[in-house]
The first five atom37 places (N, CA, C, CB, O) and aatype in JSON, in Angstrom:
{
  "aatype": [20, 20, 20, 20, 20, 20, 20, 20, 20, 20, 20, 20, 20, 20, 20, 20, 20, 20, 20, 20, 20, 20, 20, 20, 20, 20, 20, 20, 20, 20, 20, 20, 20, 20, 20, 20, 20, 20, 20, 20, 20, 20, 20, 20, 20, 20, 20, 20, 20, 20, 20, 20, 20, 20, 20, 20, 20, 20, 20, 20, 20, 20, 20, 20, 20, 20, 20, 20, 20, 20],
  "atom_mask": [
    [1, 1, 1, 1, 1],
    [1, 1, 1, 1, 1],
    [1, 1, 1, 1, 1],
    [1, 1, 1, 1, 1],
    [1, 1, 1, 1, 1],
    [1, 1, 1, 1, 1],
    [1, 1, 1, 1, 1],
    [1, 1, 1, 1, 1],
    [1, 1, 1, 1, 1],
    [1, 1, 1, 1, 1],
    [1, 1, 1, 1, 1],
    [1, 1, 1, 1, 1],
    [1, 1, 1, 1, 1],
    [1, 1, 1, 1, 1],
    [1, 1, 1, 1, 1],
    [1, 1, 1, 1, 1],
    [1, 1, 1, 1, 1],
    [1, 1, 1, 1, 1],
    [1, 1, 1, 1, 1],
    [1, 1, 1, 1, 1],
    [1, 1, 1, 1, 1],
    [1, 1, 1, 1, 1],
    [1, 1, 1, 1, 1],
    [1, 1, 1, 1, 1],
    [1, 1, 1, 1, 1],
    [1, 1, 1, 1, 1],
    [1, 1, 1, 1, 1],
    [1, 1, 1, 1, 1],
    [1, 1, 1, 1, 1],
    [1, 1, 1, 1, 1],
    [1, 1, 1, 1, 1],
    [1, 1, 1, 1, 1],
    [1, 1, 1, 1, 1],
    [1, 1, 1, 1, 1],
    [1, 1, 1, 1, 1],
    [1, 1, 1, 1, 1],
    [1, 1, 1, 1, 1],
    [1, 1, 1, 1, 1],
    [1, 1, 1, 1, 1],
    [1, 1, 1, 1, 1],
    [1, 1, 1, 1, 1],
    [1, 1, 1, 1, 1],
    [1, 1, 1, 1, 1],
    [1, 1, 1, 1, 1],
    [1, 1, 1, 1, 1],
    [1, 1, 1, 1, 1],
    [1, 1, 1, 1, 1],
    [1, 1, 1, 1, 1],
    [1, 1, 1, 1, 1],
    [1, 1, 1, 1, 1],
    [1, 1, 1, 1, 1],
    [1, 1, 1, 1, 1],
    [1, 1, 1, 1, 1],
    [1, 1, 1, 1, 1],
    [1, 1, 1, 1, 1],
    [1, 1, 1, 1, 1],
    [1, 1, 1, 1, 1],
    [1, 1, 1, 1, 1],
    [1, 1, 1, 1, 1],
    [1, 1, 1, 1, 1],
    [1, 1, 1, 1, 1],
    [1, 1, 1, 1, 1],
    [1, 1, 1, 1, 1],
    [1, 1, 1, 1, 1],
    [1, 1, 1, 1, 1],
    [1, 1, 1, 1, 1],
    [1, 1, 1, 1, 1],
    [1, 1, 1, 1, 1],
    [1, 1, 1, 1, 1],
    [1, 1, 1, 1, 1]
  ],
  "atom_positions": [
    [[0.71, -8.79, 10.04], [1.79, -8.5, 9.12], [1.89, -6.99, 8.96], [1.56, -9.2, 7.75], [0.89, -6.28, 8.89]],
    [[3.15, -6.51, 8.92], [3.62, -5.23, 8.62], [3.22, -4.7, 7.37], [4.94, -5.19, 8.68], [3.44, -5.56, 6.51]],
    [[2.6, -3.39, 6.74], [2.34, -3.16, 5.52], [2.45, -1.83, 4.91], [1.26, -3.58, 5.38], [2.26, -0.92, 5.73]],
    [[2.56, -1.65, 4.36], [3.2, -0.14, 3.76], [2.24, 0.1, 2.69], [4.94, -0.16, 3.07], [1.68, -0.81, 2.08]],
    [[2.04, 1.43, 2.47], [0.78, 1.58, 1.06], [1.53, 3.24, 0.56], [-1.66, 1.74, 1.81], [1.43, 4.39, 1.01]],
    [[2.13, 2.73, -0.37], [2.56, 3.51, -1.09], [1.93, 4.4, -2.45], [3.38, 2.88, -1.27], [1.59, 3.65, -3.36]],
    [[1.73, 5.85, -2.75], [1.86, 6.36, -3.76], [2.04, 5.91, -5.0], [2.48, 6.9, -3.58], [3.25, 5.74, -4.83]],
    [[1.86, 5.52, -6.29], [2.87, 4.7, -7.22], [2.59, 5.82, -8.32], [2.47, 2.83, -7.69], [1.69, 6.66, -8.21]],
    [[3.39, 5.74, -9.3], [3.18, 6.04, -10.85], [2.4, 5.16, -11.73], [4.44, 6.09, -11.49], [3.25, 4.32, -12.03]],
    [[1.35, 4.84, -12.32], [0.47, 3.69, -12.52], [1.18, 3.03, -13.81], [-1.2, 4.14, -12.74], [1.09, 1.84, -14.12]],
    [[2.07, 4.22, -14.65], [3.21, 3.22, -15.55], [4.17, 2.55, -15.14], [3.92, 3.79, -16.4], [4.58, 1.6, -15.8]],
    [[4.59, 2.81, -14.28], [6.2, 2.2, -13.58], [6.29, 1.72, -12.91], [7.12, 2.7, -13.14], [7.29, 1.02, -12.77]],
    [[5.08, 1.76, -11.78], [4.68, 0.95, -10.68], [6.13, 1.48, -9.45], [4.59, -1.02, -11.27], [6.49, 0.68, -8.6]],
    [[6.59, 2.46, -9.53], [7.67, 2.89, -8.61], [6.98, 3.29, -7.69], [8.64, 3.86, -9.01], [5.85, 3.78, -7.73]],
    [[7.98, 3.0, -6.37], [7.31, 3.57, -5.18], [7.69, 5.16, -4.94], [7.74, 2.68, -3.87], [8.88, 5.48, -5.01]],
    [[6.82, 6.02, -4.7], [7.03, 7.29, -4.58], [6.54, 7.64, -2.97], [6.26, 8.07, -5.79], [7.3, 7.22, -2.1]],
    [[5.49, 8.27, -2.57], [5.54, 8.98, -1.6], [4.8, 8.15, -0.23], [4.95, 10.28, -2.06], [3.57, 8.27, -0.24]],
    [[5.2, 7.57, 0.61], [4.64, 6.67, 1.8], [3.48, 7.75, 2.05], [5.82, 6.29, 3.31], [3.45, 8.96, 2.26]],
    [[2.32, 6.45, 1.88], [0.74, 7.58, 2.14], [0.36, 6.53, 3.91], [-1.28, 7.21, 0.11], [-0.01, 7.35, 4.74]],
    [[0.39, 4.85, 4.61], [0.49, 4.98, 5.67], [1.6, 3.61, 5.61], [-0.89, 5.11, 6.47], [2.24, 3.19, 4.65]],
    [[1.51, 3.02, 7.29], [2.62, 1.89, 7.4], [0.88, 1.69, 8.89], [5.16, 2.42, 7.93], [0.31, 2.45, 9.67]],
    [[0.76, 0.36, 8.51], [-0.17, -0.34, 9.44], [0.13, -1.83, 9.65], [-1.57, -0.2, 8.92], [0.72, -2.51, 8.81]],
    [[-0.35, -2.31, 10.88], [-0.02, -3.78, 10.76], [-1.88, -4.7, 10.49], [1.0, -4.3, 12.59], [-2.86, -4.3, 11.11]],
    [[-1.93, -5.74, 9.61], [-2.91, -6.0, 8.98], [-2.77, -7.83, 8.79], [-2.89, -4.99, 7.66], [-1.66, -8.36, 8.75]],
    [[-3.65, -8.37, 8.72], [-3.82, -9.7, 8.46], [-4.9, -9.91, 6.78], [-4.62, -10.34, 10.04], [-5.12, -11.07, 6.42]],
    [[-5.23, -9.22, 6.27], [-6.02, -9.03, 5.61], [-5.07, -9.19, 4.16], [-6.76, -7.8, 6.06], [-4.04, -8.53, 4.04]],
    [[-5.53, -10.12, 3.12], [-4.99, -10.68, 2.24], [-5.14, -9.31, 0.7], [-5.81, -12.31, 2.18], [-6.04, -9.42, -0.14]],
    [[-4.24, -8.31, 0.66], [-4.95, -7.41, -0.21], [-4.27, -8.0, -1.53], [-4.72, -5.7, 0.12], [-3.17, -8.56, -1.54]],
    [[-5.45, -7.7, -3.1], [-4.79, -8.22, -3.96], [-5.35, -7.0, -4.72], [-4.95, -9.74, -4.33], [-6.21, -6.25, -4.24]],
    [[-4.78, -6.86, -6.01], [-4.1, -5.88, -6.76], [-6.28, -5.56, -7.2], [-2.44, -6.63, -8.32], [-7.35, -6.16, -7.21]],
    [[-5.71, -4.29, -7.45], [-7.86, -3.95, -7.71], [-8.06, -3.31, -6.55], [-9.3, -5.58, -7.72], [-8.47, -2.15, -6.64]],
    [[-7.8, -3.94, -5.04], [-8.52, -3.68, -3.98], [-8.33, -1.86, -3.92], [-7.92, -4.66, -2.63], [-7.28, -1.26, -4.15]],
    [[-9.56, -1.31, -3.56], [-9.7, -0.2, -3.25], [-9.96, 0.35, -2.06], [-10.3, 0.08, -3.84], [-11.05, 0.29, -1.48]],
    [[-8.66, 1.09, -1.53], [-8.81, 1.97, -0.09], [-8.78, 3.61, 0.36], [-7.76, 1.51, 0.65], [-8.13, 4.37, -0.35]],
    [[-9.51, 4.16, 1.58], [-9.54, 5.02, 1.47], [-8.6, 5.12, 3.26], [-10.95, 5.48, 0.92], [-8.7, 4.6, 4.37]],
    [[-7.76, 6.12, 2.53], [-6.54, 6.83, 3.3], [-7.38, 7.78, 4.17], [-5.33, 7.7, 2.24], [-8.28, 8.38, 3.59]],
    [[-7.25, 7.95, 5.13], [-7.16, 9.08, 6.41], [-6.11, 9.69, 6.8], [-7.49, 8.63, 7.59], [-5.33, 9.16, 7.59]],
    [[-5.89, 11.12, 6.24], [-4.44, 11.98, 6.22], [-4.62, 12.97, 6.8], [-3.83, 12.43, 4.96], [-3.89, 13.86, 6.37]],
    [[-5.65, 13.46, 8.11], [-5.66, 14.51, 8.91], [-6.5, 15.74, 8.39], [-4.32, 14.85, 9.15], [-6.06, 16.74, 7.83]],
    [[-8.09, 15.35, 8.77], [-8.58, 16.75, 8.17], [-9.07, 16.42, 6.56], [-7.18, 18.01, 8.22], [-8.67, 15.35, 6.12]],
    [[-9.73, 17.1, 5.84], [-10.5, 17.05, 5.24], [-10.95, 15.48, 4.6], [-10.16, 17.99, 4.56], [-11.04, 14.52, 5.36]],
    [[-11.33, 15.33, 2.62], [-11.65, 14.01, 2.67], [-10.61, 13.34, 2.66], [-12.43, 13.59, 1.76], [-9.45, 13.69, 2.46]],
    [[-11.21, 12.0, 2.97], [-10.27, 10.8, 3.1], [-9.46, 10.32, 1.37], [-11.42, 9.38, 3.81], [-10.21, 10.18, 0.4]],
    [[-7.79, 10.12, 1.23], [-7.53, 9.98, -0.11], [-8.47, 8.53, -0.54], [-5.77, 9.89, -0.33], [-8.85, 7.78, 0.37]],
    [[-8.73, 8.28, -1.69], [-9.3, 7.32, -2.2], [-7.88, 6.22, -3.4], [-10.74, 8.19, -3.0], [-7.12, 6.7, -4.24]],
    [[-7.96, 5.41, -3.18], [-6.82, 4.76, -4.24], [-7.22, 3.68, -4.58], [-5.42, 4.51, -3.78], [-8.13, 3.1, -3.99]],
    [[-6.47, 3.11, -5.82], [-6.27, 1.5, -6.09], [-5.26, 0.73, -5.83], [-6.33, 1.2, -7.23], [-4.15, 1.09, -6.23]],
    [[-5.37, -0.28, -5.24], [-3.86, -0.89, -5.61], [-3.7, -1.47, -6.65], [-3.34, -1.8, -4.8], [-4.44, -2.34, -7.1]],
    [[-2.73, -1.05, -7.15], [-1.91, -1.34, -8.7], [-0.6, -3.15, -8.12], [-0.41, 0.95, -9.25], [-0.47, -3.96, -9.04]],
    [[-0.19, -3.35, -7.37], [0.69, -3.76, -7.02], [0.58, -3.93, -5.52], [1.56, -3.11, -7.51], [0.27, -3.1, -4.67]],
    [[0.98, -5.46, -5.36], [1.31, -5.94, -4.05], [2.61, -7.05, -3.78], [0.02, -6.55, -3.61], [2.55, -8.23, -4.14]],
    [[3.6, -6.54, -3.19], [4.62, -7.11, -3.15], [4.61, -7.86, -1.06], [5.89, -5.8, -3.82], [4.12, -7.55, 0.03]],
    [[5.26, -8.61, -1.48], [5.54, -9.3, -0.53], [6.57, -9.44, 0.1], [5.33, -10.08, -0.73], [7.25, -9.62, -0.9]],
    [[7.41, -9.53, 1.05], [8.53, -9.34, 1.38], [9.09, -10.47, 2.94], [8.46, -7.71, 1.51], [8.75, -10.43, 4.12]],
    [[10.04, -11.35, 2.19], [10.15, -12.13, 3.3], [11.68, -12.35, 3.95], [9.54, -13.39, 2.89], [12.54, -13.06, 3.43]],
    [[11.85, -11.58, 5.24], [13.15, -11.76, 5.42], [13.96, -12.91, 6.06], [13.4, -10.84, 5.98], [13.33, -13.94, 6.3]],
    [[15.04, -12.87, 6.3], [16.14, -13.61, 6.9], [15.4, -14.5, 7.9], [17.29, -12.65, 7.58], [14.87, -15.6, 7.75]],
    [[15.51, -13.81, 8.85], [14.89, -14.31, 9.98], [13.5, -14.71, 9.77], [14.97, -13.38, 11.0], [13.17, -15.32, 10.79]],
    [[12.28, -14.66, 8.76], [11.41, -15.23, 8.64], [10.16, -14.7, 8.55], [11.52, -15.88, 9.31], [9.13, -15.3, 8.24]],
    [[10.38, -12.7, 9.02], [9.46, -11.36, 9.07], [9.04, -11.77, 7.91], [10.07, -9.74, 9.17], [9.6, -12.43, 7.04]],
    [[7.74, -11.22, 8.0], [7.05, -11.23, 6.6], [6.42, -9.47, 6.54], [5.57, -12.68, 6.55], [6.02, -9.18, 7.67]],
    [[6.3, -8.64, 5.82], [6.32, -7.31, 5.45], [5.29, -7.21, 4.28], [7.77, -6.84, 5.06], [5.19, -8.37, 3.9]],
    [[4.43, -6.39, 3.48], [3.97, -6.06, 2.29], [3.83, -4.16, 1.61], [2.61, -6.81, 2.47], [3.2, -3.17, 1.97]],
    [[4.87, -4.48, 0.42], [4.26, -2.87, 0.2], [3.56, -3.13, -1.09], [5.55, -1.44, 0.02], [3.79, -3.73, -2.14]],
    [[2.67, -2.46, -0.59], [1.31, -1.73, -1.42], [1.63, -0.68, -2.21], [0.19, -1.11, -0.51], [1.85, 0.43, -1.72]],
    [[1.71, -0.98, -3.88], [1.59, 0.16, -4.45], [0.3, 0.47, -5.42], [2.76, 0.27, -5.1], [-0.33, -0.18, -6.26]],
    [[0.2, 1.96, -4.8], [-1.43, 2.34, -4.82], [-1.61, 3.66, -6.16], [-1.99, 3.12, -2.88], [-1.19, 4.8, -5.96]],
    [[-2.1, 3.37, -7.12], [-2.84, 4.8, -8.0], [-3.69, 6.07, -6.85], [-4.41, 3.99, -9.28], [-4.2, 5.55, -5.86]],
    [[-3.8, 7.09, -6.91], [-4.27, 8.04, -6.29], [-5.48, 8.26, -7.25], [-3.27, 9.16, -6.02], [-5.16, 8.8, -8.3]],
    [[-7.0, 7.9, -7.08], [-7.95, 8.17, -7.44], [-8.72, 9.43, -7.3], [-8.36, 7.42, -7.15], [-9.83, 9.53, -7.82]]
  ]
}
């Protein structure tokens, strides 16, 4: 599945700044904690606040991840 892990505001839960886009089978639920690889120094650390699901027309299935910046 296609997945997006987004930046969020931890009040509003809005998506702000695309941190990656990976494809994943792995069931993430809200808590789960990941660490980003962004080129060069440490790796970002986050939470996910939010996991949305996304199922289209044709039957794609998609998820964006919205993540607190720890």
């Amino acid at each position: 599945m296609e997945a997006e892990l987004y930046a969020s505001d931890a009040f509003t839960a809005k998506k702000e700044e695309l941190l990656s886009r990976f494809e994943s089978e792995y069931r993430f639920e809200k808590g789960d904690e990941l660490y980003v690889e962004r080129g060069g120094g440490r790796p970002l650390k986050v939470r996910l606040i939010d996991v949305r699901v996304l199922v289209g027309e044709g039957g794609s299935v998609k998820s964006e991840l919205l993540a607190m910046k720890l």
